[in-house]
Every structure is written in C-alpha cells, then in structure tokens.
C-alpha positions as a Markdown table, in Angstrom:
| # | Residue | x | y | z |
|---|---|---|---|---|
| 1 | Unk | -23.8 | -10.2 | 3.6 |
| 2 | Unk | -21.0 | -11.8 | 4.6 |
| 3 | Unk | -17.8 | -9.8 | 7.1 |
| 4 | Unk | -15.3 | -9.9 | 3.9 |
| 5 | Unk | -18.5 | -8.8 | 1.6 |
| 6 | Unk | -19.1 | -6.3 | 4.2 |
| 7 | Unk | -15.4 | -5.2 | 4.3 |
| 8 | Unk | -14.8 | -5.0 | 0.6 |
| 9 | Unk | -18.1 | -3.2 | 0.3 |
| 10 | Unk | -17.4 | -0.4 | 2.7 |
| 11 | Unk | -13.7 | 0.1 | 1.4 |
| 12 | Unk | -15.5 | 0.5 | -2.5 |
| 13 | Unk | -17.5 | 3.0 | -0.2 |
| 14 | Unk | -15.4 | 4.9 | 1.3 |
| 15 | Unk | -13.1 | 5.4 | -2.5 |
| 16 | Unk | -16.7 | 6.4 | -4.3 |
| 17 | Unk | -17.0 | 9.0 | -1.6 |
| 18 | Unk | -13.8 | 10.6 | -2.0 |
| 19 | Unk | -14.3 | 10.1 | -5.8 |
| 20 | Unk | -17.3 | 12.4 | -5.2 |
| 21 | Unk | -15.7 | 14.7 | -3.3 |
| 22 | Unk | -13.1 | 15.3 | -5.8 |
| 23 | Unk | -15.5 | 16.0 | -8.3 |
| 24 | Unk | -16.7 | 14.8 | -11.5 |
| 25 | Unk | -13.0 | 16.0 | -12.9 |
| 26 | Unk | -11.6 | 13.0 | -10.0 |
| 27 | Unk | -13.5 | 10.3 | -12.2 |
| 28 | Unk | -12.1 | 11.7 | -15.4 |
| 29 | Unk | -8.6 | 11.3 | -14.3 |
| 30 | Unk | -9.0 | 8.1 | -12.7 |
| 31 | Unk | -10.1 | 6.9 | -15.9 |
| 32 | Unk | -7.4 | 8.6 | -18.2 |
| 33 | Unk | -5.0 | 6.3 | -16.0 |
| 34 | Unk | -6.5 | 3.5 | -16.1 |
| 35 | Unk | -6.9 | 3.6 | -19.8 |
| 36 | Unk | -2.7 | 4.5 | -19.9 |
| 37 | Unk | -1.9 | 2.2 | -17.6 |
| 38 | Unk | -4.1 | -0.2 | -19.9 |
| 39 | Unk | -2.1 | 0.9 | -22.8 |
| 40 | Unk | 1.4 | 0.9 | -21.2 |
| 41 | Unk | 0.8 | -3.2 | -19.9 |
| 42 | Unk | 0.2 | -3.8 | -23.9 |
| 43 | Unk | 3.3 | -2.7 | -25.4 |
| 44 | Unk | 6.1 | -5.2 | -24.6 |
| 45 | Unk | 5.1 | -8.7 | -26.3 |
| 46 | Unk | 2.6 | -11.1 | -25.4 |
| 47 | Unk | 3.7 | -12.4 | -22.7 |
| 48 | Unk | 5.1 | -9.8 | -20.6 |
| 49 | Unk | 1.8 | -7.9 | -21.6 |
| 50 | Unk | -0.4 | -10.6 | -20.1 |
| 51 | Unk | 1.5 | -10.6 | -16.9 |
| 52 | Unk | 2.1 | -6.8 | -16.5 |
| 53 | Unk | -1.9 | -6.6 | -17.4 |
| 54 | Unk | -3.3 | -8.9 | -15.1 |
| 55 | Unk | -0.9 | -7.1 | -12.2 |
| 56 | Unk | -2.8 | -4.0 | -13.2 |
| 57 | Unk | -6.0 | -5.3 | -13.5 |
| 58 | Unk | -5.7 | -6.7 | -10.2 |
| 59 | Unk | -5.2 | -3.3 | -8.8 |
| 60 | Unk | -7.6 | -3.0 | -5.9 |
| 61 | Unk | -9.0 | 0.5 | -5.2 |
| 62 | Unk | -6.3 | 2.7 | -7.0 |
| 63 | Unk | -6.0 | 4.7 | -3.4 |
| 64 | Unk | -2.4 | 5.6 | -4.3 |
| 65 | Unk | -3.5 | 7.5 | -7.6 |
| 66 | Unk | -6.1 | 8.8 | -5.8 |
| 67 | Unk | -3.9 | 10.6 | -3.5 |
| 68 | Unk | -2.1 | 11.9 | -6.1 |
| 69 | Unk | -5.4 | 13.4 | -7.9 |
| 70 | Unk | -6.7 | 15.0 | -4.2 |
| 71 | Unk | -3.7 | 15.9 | -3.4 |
| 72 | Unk | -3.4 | 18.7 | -6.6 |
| 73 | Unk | -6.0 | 20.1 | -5.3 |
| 74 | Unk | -10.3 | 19.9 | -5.3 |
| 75 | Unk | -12.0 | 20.0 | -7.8 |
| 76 | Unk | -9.1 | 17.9 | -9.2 |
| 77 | Unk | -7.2 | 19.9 | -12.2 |
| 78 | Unk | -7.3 | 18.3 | -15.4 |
| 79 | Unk | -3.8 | 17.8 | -16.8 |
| 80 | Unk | -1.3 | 15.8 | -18.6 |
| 81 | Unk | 1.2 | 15.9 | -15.8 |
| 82 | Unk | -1.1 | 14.8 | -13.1 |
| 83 | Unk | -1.9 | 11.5 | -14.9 |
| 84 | Unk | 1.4 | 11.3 | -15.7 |
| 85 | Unk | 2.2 | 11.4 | -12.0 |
| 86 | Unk | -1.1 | 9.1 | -11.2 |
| 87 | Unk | 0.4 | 6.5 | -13.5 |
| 88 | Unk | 4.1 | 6.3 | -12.4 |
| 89 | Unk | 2.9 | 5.9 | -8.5 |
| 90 | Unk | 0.8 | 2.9 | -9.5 |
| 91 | Unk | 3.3 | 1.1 | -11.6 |
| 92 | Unk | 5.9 | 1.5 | -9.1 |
| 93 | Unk | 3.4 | -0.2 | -6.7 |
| 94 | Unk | 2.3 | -2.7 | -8.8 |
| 95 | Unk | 6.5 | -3.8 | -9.8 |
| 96 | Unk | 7.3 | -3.4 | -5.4 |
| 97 | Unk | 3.9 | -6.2 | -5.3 |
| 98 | Unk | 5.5 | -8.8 | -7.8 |
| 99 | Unk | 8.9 | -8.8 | -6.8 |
| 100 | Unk | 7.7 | -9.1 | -3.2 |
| 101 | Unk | 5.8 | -12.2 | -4.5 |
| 102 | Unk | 8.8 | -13.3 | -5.7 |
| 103 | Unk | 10.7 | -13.5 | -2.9 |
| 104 | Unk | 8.0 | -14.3 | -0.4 |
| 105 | Unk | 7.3 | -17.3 | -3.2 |
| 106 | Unk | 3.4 | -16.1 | -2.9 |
| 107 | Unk | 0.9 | -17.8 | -4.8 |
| 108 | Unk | -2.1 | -15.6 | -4.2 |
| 109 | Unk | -2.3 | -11.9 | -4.3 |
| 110 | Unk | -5.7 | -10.5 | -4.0 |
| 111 | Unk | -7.2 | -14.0 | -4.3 |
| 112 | Unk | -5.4 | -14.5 | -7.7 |
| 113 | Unk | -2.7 | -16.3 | -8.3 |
| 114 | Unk | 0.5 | -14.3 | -8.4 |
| 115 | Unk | 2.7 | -13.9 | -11.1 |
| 116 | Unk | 5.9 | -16.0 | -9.7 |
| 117 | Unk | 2.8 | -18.5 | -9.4 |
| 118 | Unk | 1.3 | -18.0 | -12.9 |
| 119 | Unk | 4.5 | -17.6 | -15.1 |
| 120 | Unk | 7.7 | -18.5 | -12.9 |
| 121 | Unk | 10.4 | -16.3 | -11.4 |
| 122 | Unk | 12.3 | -14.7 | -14.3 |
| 123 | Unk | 8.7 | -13.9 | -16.0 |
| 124 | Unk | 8.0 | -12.0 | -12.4 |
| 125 | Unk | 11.1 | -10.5 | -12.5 |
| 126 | Unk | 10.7 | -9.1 | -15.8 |
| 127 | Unk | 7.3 | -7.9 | -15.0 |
| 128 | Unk | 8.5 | -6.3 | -12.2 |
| 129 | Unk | 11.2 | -4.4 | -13.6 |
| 130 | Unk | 8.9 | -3.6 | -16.8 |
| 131 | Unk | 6.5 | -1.7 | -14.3 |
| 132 | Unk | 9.1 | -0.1 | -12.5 |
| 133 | Unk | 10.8 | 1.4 | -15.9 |
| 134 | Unk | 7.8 | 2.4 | -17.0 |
| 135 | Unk | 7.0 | 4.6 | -14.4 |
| 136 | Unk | 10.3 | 6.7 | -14.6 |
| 137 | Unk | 9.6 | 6.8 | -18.0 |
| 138 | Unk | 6.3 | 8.0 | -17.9 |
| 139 | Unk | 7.9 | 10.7 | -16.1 |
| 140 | Unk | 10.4 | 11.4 | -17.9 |
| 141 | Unk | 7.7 | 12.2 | -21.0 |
| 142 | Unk | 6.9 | 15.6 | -18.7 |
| 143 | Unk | 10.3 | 16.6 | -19.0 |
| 144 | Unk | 10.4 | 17.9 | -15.6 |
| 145 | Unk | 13.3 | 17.0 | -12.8 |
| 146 | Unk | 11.3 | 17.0 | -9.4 |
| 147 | Unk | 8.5 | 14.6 | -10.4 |
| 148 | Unk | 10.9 | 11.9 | -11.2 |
| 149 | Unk | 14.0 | 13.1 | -8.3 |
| 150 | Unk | 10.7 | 12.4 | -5.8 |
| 151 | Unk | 9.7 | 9.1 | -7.1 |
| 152 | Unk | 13.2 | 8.0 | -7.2 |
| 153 | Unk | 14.1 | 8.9 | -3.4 |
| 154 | Unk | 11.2 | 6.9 | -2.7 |
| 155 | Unk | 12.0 | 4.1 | -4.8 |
| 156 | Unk | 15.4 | 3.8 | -2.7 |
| 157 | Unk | 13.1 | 3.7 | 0.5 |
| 158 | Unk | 11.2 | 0.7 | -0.8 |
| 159 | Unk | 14.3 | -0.9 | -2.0 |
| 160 | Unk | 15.9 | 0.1 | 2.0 |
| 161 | Unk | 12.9 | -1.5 | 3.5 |
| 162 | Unk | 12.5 | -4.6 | 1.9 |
| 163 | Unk | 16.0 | -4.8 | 2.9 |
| 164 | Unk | 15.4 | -4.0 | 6.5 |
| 165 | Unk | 12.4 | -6.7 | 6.5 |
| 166 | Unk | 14.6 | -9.1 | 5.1 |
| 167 | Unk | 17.3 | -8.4 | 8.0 |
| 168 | Unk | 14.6 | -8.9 | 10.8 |
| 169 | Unk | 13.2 | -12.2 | 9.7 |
| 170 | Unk | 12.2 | -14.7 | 12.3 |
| 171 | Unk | 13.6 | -12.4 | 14.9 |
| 172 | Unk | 10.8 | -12.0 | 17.3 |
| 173 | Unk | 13.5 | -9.6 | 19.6 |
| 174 | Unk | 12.4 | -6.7 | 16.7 |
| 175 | Unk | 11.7 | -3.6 | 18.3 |
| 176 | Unk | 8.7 | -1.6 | 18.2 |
| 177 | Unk | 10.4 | 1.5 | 16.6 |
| 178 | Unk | 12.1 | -0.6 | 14.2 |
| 179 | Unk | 8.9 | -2.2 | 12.8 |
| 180 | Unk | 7.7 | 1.4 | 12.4 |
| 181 | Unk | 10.6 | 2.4 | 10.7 |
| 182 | Unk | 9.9 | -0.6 | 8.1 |
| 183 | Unk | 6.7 | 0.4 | 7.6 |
| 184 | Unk | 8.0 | 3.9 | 7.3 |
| 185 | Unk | 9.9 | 2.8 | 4.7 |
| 186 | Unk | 8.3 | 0.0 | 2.7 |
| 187 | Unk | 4.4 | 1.9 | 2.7 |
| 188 | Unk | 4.5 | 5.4 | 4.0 |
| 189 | Unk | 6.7 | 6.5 | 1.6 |
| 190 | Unk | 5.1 | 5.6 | -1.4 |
| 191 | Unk | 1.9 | 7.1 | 0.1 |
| 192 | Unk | 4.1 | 10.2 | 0.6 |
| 193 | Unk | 5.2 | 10.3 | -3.4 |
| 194 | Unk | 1.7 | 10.7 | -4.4 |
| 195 | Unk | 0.8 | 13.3 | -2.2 |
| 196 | Unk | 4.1 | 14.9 | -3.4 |
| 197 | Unk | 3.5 | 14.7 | -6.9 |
| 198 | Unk | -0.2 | 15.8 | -6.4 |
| 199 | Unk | 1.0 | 19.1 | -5.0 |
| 200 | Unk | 4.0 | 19.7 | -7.5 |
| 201 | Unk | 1.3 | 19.0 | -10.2 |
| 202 | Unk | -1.1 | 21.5 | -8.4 |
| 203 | Unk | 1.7 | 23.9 | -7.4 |
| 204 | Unk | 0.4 | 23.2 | -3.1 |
| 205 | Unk | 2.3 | 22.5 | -0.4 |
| 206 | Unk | 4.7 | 19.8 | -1.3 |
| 207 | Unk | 5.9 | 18.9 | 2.2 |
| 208 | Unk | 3.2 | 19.7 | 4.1 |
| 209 | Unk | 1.3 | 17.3 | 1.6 |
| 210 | Unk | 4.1 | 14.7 | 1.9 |
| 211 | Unk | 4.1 | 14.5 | 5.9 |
| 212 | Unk | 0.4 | 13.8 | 5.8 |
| 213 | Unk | 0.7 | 11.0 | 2.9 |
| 214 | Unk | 3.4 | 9.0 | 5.0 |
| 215 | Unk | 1.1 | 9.1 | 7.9 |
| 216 | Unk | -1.7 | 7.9 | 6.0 |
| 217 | Unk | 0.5 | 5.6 | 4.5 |
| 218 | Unk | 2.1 | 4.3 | 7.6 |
| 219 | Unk | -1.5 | 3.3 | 9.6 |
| 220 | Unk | -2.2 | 1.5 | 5.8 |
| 221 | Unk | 0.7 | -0.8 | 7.2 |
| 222 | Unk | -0.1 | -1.1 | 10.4 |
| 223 | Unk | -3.9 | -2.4 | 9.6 |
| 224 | Unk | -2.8 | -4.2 | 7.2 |
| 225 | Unk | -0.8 | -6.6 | 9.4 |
| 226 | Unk | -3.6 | -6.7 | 12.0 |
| 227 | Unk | -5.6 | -8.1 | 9.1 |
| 228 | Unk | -3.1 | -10.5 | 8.2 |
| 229 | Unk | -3.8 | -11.8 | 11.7 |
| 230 | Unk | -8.0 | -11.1 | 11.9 |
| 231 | Unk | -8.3 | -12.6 | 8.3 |
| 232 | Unk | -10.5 | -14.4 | 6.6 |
| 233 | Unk | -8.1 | -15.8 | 3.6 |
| 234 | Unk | -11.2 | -15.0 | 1.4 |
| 235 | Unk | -11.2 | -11.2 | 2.7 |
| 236 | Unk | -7.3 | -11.0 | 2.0 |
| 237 | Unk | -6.9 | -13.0 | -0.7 |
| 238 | Unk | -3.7 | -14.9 | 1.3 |
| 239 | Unk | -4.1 | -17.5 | 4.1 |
| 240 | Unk | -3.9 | -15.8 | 7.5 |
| 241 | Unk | -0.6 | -15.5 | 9.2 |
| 242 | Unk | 0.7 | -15.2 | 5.4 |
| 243 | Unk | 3.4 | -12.9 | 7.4 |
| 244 | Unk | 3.9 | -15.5 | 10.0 |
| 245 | Unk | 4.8 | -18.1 | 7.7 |
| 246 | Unk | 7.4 | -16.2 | 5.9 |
| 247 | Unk | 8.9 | -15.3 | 9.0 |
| 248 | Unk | 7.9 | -11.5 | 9.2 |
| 249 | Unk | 7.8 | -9.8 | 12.6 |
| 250 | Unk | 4.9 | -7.1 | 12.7 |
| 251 | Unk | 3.1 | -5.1 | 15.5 |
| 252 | Unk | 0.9 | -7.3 | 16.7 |
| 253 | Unk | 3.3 | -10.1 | 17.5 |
| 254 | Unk | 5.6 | -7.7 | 19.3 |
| 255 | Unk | 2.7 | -6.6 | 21.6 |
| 256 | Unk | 1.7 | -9.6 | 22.2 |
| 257 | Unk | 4.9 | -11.0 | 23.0 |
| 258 | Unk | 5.1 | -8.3 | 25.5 |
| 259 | Unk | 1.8 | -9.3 | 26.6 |
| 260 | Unk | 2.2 | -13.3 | 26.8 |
| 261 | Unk | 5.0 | -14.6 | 29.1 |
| 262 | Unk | 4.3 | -18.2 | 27.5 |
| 263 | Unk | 5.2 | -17.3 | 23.9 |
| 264 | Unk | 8.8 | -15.8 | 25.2 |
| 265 | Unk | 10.1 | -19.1 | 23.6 |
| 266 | Unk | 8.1 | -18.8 | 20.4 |
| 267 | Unk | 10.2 | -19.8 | 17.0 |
| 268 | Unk | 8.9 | -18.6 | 14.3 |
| 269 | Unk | 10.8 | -20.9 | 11.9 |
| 270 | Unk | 8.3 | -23.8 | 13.9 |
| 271 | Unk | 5.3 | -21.9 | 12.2 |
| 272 | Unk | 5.0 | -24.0 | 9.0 |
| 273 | Unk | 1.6 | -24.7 | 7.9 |
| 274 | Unk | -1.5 | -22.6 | 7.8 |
| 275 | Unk | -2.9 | -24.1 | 10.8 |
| 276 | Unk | -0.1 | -23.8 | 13.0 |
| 277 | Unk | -0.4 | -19.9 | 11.9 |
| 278 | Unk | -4.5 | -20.1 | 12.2 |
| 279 | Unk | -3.3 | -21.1 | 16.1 |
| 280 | Unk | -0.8 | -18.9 | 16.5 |
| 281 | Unk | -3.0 | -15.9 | 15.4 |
| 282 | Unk | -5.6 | -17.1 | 18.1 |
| 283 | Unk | -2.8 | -16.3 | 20.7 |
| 284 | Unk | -2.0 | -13.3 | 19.2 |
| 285 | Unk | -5.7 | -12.1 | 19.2 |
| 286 | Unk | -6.2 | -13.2 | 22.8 |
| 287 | Unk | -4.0 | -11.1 | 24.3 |
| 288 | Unk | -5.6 | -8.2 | 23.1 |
| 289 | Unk | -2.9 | -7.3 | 20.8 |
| 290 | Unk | -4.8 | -6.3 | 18.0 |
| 291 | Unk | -6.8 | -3.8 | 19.7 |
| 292 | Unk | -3.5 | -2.3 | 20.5 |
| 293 | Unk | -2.3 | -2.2 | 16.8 |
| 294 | Unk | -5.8 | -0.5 | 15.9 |
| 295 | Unk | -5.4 | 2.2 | 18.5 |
| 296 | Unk | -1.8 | 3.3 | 17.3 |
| 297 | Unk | -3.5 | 3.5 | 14.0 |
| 298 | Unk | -5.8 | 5.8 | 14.4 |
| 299 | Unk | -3.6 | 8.0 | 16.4 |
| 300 | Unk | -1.4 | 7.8 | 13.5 |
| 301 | Unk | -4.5 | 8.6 | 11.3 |
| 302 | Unk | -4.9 | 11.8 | 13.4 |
| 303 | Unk | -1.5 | 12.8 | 13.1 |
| 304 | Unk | -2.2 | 12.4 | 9.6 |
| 305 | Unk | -5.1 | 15.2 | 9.3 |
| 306 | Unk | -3.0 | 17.3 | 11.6 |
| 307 | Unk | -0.4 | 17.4 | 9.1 |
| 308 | Unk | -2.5 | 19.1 | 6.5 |
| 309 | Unk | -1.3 | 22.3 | 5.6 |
| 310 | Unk | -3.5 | 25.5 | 6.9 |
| 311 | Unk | -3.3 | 26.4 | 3.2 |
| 312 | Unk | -5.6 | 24.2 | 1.6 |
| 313 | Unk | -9.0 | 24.6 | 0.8 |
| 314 | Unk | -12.0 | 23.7 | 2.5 |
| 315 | Unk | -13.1 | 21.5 | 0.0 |
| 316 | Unk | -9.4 | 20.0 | -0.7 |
| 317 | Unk | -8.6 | 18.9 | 3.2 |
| 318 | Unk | -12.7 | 17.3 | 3.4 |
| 319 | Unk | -11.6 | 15.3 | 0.7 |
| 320 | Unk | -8.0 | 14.5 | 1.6 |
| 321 | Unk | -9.9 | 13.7 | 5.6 |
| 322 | Unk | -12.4 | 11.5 | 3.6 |
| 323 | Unk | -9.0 | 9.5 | 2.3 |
| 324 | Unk | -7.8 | 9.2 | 5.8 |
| 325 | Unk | -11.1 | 7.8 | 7.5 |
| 326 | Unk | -11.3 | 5.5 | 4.8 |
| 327 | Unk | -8.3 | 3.9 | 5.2 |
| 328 | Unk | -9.6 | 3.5 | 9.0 |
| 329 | Unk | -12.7 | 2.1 | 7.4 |
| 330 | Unk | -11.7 | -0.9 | 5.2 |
| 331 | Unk | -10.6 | -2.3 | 8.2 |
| 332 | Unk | -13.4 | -1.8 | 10.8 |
C-alpha cells in the first residue's frame, strides 16, 4: 500500500470509528443527508444540477455533518432538525470550496477537476451561490431563529477570512497570530457551526460545544497546509505548494522563514511552476518547519478535548475525542 493509500485509508478509519461510536442511529442520519443533499443538487436544471451534484458527490468524509450528528448528543437523536442542520453545514462548505476555486482559478479539487475548470466561472459562481442558498433555506424549513442566526454569523467569518487571505497574499512578513486568525476565521468557524447546531438540535451545551469545534477546526487548517507542503499531488488531489503558487502565506513558511536566514529575500510572486514550488517545499521541510506546524496542532487538538463541557456523557465526549484524534490521524 502505498503513503496516500495508506493516508486515505486511515482517515476512512478513523470516520467509521466515530460512525460506530455514535451508534447505528449516526449511520441513519448520515444517510438521510446524503440522500437530501442528493435531492437538493437535483432541483435547479440540468446544468446547475450536474455541477452542484458532482461538488457534493466529491464530498470527502462528511466530518463537518458529522460533528453536527456527535455533537446532539450519543447515541445520535433521530430528528428532522438535526439533518436539517447536517445539511446546511455541508452546503455552506461545499459553496465556500467552489468559489475558492474560483478565485484561486483551481483545476483540481480532490483529484477532480473543479467546477471553474469543468463549466467556467459564471457556472461556478452560480453553483456556489445555489449551495450557499440552499443551506439558509434548508433552515429556514425548521422555522426556528438560532439555527440559521448561527450559520449566518459564521458565514460572515468565512466571507472576513477569505478577505483577510486575500489581503496577505505574497506577503511573507505575515505574522504568526495573523495566520491563526485566518484560519480562525476561514476553518474553525465552520467547524464551530456544527458543533453549535448539534447542541441546539440536542438541547447541550452550545458554547461549550462551539469552543471545542473551532479548536478542532483550527488544527484541520493547520495540517492541512503542512500537507500542502508534505504532498504527494495524488494524496491531495492539488500539486504541492498549490498554496505557494497562489501566493498564500501559511504556518510553515513563516517558521521556516524564521528558521532560514537564506530565504529572508524569498518572493513569492518568483514561485511560478510546480517545480519551483516542489523546491521550495524541500527548503521548507529542511528546516524542520513542519514538525513545528504538527506540534502546534496537536496542542491545539488538546485544547480542543479540554474544551468539552463537564456535562456530557461518557459515551458523547469518547466519541466527540474519537473526532479530534482523527483529525490528528489523516495526517500522520
């Protein structure tokens, strides 16, 4: 078996352990929104149905949802309002990934090509905002103010973040603290939505819940970017150094620069092909850099199962734990 084989394999792992954690109910949700989300991508006209499909298809491990289910409590409770919930969170991630792809001009998301690639930019765009609508509007269907007030407060985070990334593009003088701020903003709060909408569904511990889903959500981000450096293209389905090439500062560039007197003149705007990136992620990795990244990581995975509220059952914070080492482990 191959690293990326291995990889993928032990992320599938870790998700089929927390499914079974959660209970057979956990499965039985997961599939009620997968089959509305299914349904949902369907309803707009051919075209915007193919596109808005294939984005959901493409899903990867549905850990967002998952939260959400976990998060209302173990065994998972078996409602409208929870898949509801389940739903919205996925669609808003699925709309923040194609209109990132659109201005990143990606062709490949998860190995496939993206749909700026596949259809152009206005069809993206339009995909995009169809997911993002029909979130709210899944929502809305409950008829209840707080489910949609705390998906909307984190919608204006994402929208503040991409923003913020935006503002600090090719600017290797990005601080530490700002880059966690970003990914604060652009990840952890999303992360923090489910958990939020878990607990309202389940009537737990909203904020308690909330602090430890932007935790989780934050060292999601932060090993994510160490794997845009580690690679292999065919484990990330994007050539590594994608974030190089567009210009995007992350952790591990900032610690290496601290680390690396000779890349103090480094432009990033210089970095233009895949191999210059390949070469520039050799230097990141040589200074050690990466094992840096990992370490904050896991202290912010810590933090994470500290936040969990004394409240919750045994079997609730096992499972929710089992979400946090997993996120740990896809990236081992």
């Amino acid at each position: 078996m191959s690293v990326s084989q291995a990889a993928s394999s032990a992320a599938a792992e870790s998700v089929q352990a927390v499914t079974v954690a959660g209970g057979a109910e956990t499965t039985l949700v997961m599939r009620r929104v997968e089959e509305r989300m299914g349904a949902l991508a369907s309803e707009h006209g051919a075209t915007l149905a193919r596109h808005a499909g294939e984005t959901i298809s493409a899903g990867g491990k549905r850990l967002r949802p998952l939260l959400v289910c976990v998060a209302a409590g173990v065994p998972v409770v078996q409602s409208d309002a929870l898949v509801r919930a389940a739903v919205a969170v996925e669609l808003v991630h699925a709309a923040t990934l194609v209109h990132d792809d659109v201005i990143d001009r990606a062709d490949l998301r998860r190995g496939r090509p993206t749909v700026v690639a596949a259809g152009g930019r206005l069809i993206a765009l339009a995909t995009g905002d169809l997911l993002f609508s029909r979130a709210f509007a899944e929502l809305a269907q409950g008829g209840e103010i707080e489910p949609i007030r705390l998906l909307a407060q984190a919608a204006g985070s994402l929208a503040e973040g991409e923003l913020m990334q935006r503002a600090d593009s090719w600017d290797v003088n990005v601080s530490r603290e700002r880059y966690l701020e970003r990914c604060r903003l652009k990840t952890g709060v999303l992360f923090r939505a489910a958990c939020e909408l878990g607990a309202v569904a389940g009537a737990g511990d909203v904020d308690g819940l909330g602090r430890f889903g932007e935790r989780i959500g934050i060292a999601f981000q932060l090993l994510d970017d160490v794997l845009d450096v580690t690679g292999p293209p065919e484990r990330t389905g994007k050539p590594r150094g994608a974030d190089l090439l567009d210009g995007t500062v992350t952790l591990p560039l900032i610690e290496a620069l601290a680390r690396d007197a000779s890349l103090a003149q480094l432009d990033l705007r210089e970095v233009r092909t895949a191999d210059q990136a390949a070469v520039l992620c050799d230097r990141i990795e040589a200074t050690g850099a990466l094992q840096v990244a990992r370490e904050h990581a896991l202290g912010v995975v810590a933090e994470a199962k500290g936040e969990l509220p004394a409240s919750i059952s045994a079997a609730q914070r096992s499972t929710l734990e089992l979400v946090a080492d997993g996120v740990v482990e896809r990236y081992s």
